[in-house]
N, C-alpha and C positions, 0 to 999 in steps of 0.2 A: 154588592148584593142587590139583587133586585126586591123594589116593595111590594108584592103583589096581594094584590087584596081579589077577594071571591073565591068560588069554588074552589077546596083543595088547597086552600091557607095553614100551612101550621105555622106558630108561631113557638119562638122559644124564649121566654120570659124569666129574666133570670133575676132574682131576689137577691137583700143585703146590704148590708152597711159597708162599708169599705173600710171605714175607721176603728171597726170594731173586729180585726183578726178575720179568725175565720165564719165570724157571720156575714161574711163578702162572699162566700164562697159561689151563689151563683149569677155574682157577677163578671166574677173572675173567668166562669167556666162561659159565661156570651159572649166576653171578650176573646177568648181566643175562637170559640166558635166564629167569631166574625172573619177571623185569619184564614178560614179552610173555603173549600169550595164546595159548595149547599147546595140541593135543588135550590130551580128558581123559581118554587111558591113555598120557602122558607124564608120567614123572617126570623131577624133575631132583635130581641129587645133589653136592655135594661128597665129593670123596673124599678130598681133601689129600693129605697122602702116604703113606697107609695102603694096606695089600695086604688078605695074608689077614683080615682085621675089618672089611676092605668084603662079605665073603661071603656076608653075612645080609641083605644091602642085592637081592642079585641074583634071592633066591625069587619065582616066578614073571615073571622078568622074559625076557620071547623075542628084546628085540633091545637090544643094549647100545652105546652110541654114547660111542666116551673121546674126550675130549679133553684133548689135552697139549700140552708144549712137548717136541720131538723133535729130534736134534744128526742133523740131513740135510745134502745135500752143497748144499742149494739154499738162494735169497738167504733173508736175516733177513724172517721174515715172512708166506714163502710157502705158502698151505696146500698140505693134500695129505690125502688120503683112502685109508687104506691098510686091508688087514683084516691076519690077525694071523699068519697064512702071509709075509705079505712083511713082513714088522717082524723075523719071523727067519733067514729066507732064509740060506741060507751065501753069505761071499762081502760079502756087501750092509755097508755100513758106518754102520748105524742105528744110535743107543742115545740110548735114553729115560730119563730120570733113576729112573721107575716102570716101564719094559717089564716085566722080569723078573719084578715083583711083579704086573703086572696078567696081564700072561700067565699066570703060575702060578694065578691067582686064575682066569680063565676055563678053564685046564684042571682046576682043585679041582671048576670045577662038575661039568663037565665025567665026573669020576670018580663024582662024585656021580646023576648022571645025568642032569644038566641044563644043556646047552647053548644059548647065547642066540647069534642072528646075532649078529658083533660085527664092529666100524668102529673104526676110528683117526681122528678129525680133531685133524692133528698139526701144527705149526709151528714153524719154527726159528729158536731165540731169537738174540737179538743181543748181549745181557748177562747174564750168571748173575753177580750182586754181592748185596749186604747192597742193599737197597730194596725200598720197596714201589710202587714205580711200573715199568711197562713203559715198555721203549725204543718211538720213534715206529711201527715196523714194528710190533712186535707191540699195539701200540693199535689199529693200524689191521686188522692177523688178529680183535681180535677181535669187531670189527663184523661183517669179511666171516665170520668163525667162525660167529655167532649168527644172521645172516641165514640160513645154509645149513643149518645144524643146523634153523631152525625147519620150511623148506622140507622138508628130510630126514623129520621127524617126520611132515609132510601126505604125503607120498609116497613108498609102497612099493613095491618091495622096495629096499635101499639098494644104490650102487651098489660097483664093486671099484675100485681102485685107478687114482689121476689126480690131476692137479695142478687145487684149484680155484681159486687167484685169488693172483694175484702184488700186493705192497705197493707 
């Protein structure tokens, strides 16, 4: 994959612990992302569960695509595509094992003076345990995950917020 940095960078940043089931899950889905063949001003990144020391990762990058395992009110599995305004919403009962850190991290740039479109492709795990294997639902996010991320990369501008595909 080519690393290209400047104009027209999206990046896909995939969050999670590996050890902890399906709070791997998007790293699981950068990994195969890495298998397909991507435009070549897509990056793909692991983030694992780092915040601020992914910061250096984001220079010139214009559109930033995370993928995580996110605690929704919706069944185990099911995606969703959120931006970063409704991840915080008052009221809303979202929480990401990584929000706080990746949000601070896109408002760091943000100060800095460099804001990137940015997307949630998020799903709700089913097991947070000591493993390294995903529960059936989220094996099955992260096919329909990687399918749509590769889609999302061919076709801009991304979109706001919706449920894309139940397990």
């Amino acid at each position: 994959m080519t690393e290209t940095r400047g104009d027209g960078t999206t990046m896909v940043l995939g969050l999670g612990n590996l050890l902890l089931g399906d709070e791997g899950f998007g790293v699981h889905v950068v990994r195969r992302l890495r298998e397909m063949e991507l435009p070549p001003n897509v990056r793909v990144e692991e983030g694992g569960v780092g915040s601020f020391n992914l910061l250096g990762l984001l220079e010139g990058v214009e559109r930033l695509i995370v993928v995580d395992a996110m605690m929704l009110t919706s069944p185990p599995g099911e995606l969703h595509l959120l931006r970063p305004q409704d991840v915080t919403e008052p009221g809303k009962h979202i929480l990401s094992f990584h929000q706080v850190g990746v949000l601070e991290l896109v408002r760091m740039c943000s100060l800095l003076g460099h804001e990137p479109e940015t997307v949630f492709v998020v799903a709700r795990p089913q097991e947070i345990e000591w493993s390294t294997e995903l529960s059936p639902p989220m094996q099955f996010a992260v096919g329909q995950a990687t399918e749509f991320i590769r889609r999302l990369c061919e076709d801009i501008p991304m979109k706001g917020t919706e449920t894309l595909c139940t397990s």
